[in-house]
N, C-alpha and C positions, 0 to 999 in steps of 0.2 A: 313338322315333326320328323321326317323323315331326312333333311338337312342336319336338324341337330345327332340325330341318330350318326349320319357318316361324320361329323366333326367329331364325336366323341370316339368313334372305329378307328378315326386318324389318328389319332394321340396315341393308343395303343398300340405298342409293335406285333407285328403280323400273328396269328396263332402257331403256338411250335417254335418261335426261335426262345421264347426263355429257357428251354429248356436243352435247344442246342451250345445255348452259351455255358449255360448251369453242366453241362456234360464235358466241354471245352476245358473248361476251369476243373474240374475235376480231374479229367485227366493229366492237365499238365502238374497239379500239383502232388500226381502221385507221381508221377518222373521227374526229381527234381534235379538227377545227375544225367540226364541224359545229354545234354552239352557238353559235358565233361567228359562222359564217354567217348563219344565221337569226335570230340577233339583231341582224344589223346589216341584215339583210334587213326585220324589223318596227321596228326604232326609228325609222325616217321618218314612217313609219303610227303610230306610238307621238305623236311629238312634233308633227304636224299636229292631230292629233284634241285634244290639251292645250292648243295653242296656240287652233282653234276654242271652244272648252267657257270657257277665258278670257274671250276675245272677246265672246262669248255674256252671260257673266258681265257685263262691263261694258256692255254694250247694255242689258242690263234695268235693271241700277244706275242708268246714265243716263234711262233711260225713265222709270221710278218717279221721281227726280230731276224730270222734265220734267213729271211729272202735279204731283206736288208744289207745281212752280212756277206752273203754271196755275193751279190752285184756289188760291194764295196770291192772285194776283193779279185772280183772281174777288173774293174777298173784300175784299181789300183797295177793288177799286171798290165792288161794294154797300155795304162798311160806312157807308162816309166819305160816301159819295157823290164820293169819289177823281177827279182827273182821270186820265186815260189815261197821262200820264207817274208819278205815282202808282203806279198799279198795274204798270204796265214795271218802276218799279224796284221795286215785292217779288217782281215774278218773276226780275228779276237778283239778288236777294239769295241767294233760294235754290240758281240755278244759273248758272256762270259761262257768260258767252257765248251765255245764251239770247235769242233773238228774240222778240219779245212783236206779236203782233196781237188786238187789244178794237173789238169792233162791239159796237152797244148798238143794241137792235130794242124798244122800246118799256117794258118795264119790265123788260126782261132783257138782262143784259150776257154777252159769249161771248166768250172769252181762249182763244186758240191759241197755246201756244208749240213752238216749233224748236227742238231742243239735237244742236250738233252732240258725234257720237260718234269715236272715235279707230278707223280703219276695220280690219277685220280683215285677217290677212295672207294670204287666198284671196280676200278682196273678195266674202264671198257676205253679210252681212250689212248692212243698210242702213248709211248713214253719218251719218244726219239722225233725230233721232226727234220726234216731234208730241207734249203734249201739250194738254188740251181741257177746260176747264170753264167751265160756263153758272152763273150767280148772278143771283137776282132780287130785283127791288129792293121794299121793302117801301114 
């Protein structure tokens, strides 16, 4: 007797959870927007954060870009022994719209270039990136 008593205790779910369920259920169906809230609560924060990380994205692109066009333009002066307009333009070949400055200090030539970047839409990332290479001449 006391067997069939716990097999029929077993079948039944514990005492109290019908009623945490029956409570569950209720409440979500009296919030039926709250997904919606909150998702249109974080998709600002969603679409800021995407739009920076882009941004970001292209500042490096262009930076690497700008390093690029300096040491082209390194080289291009030590090769040849290049004039200054020379080496300006293989660092415009590489990158459009770049500013080229070459000082030559004795047997070494230093190419600074400027590339502007496309600015991001919080303005917290620079607009201009530098870059810098020295080449010596042989």
């Amino acid at each position: 007797m006391i067997a069939a008593y716990a097999r029929r205790r077993a079948r039944r779910p514990p005492a109290g959870t019908e009623r945490s369920v029956l409570r569950e259920r209720s409440a979500s169906a009296a919030d039926p927007g709250t997904v919606t809230a909150e998702f249109a609560t974080v998709l600002p924060a969603v679409v800021a954060m995407a739009l920076l990380l882009l941004a970001l994205a292209r500042m490096v692109m262009v930076s690497i870009g700008c390093q690029d066009a300096a040491s082209a333009a390194a080289r291009a002066a030590v090769a040849a022994q290049a004039s200054d307009s020379d080496a300006a333009k293989a660092a415009a070949s590489v990158v459009n719209g770049a500013s080229v400055e070459l000082s030559r200090a004795g047997d070494r030539v230093t190419v600074v270039t400027q590339c502007p970047v496309i600015p991001d839409p919080l303005g917290v990332l620079p607009t201009v990136v530098r870059g810098r290479a020295v080449g010596v001449m042989s």
